[in-house]
C-alpha positions as CSV (number, residue, x, y, z in Angstrom):
1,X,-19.2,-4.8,-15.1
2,X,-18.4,-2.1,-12.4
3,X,-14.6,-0.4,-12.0
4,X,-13.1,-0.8,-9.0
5,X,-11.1,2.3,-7.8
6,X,-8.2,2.2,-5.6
7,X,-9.9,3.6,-3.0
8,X,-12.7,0.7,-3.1
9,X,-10.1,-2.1,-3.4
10,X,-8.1,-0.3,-0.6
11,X,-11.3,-0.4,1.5
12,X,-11.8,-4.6,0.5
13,X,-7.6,-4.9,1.7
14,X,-8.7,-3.5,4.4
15,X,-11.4,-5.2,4.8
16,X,-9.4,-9.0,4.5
17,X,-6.6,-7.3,6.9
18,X,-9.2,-7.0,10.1
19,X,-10.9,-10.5,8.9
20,X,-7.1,-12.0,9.6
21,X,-6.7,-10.1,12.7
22,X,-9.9,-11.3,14.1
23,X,-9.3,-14.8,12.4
24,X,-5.8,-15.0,14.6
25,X,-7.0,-14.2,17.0
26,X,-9.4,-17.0,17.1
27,X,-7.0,-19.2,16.2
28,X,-4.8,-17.7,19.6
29,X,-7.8,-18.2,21.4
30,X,-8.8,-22.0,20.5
31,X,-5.5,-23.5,20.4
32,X,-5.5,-22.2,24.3
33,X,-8.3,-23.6,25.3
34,X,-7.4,-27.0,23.3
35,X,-3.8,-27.2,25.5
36,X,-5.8,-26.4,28.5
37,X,-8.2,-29.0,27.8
38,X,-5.2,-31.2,27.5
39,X,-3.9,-30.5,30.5
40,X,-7.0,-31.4,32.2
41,X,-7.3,-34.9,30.2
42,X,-10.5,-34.2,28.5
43,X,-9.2,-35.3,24.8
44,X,-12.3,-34.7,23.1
45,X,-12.7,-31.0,23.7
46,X,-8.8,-30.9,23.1
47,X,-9.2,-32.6,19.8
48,X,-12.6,-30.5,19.0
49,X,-10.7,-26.7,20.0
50,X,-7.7,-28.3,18.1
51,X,-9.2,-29.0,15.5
52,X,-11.5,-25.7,15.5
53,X,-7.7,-23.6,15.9
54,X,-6.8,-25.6,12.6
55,X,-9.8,-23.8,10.6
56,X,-9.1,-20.5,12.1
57,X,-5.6,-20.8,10.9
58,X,-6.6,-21.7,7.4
59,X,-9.2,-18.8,7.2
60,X,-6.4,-16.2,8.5
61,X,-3.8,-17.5,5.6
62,X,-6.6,-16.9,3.1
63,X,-7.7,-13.9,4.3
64,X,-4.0,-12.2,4.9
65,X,-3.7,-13.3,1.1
66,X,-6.9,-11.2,-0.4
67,X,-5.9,-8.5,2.1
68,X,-2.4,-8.7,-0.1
69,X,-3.9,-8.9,-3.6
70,X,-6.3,-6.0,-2.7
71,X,-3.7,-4.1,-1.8
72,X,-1.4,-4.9,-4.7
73,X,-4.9,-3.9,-6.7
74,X,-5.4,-0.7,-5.0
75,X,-1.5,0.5,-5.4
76,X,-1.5,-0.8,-9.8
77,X,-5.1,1.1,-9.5
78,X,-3.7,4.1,-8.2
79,X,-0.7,4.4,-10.3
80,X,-3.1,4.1,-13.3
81,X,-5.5,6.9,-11.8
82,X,-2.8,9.1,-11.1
83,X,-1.4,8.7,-14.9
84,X,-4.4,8.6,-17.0
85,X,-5.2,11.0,-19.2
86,X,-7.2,13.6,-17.4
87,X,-5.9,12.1,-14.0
């Protein structure tokens, strides 16, 4: 099994932080086009970008939560690196 240094799970917070960005904005992105659909009375594209909005929301929620647990990772990792013996 490999170590992970803080700077590696800094990179993989990192990492899960642009996935959520990109992930919102998706989510921005369909839910728009779902209440313009609406607007324009065709339900089933409404109900398809709605739905597709939905998922992007779910994957953002997950992904803002690895981007915290890396995080928490690479801060514990870098407190032990800096007081190790020999660090």
């Amino acid at each position: 099994m490999s170590e992970t240094t803080a700077a590696e799970a800094a990179g993989k917070a990192t990492i899960w932080a642009h996935c959520a960005e990109e992930a919102n904005k998706y989510a921005h992105e369909h839910a728009q086009q779902a209440r313009e659909y609406a607007t324009q009375r065709e339900s089933g594209n409404a109900t398809a970008y709605a739905s597709r909005a939905e998922e992007w929301v779910r994957l953002r929620g997950t992904a803002v939560g690895m981007a915290n647990m890396w995080g928490n990772v690479a801060g514990v990792l870098h407190l032990a690196e800096r007081w190790s013996p020999g660090g």
